[in-house]
C-alpha positions in Angstrom: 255.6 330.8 180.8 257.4 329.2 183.6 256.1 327.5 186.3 257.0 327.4 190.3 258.4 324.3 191.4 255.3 323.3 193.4 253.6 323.4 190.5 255.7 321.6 188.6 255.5 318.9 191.5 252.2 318.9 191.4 252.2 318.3 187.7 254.3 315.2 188.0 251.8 313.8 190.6 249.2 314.1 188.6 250.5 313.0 185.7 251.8 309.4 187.6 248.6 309.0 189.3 247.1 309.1 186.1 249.2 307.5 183.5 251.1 304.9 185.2 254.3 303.6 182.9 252.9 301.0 179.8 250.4 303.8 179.0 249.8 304.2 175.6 250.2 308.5 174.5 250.7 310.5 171.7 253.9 313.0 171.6 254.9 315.7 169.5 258.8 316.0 168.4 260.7 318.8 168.6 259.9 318.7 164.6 256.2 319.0 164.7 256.0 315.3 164.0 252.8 313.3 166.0 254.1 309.7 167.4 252.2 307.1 169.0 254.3 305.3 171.9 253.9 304.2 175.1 255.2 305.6 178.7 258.6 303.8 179.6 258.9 305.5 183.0 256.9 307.6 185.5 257.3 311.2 185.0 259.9 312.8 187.4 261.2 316.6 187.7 265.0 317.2 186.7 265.4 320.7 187.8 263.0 322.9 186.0 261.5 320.3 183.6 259.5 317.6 184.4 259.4 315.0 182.0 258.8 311.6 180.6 260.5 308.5 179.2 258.7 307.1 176.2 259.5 303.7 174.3 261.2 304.5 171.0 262.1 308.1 171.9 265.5 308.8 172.7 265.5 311.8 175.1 263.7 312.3 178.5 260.1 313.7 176.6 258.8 317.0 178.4 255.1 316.5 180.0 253.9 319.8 177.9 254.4 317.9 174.8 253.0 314.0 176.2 249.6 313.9 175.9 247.5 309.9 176.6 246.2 308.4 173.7 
């Protein structure tokens, strides 16, 4: 399902209010795998996808899949 852009927005806001960067969350990989990390960055929208910078991940994590621990 995608979502408008508002939405989206609003998801970020939400999700920085909430879970400010040093937060510790669980994420699941693109391969089903559950890891524990932390929040390197506050979320931000690129484009369509808003997303999320975790310590040890390398890639931009998407908010769908971030989840705090």
């Amino acid at each position: 399902m995608r979502h408008s852009r508002t939405h989206l927005e609003r998801a970020v806001e939400r999700w920085n209010a909430d879970t400010p960067p040093g937060t510790p969350v669980t994420v699941r990989t693109i391969f089903g795998r559950r890891v524990e990390t932390v929040t390197a960055s506050k979320a931000s929208l690129v484009g369509d996808a808003a997303g999320v910078w975790l310590m040890g991940v390398r890639e931009r994590c998407d908010l769908g899949r971030v989840v705090p621990a």
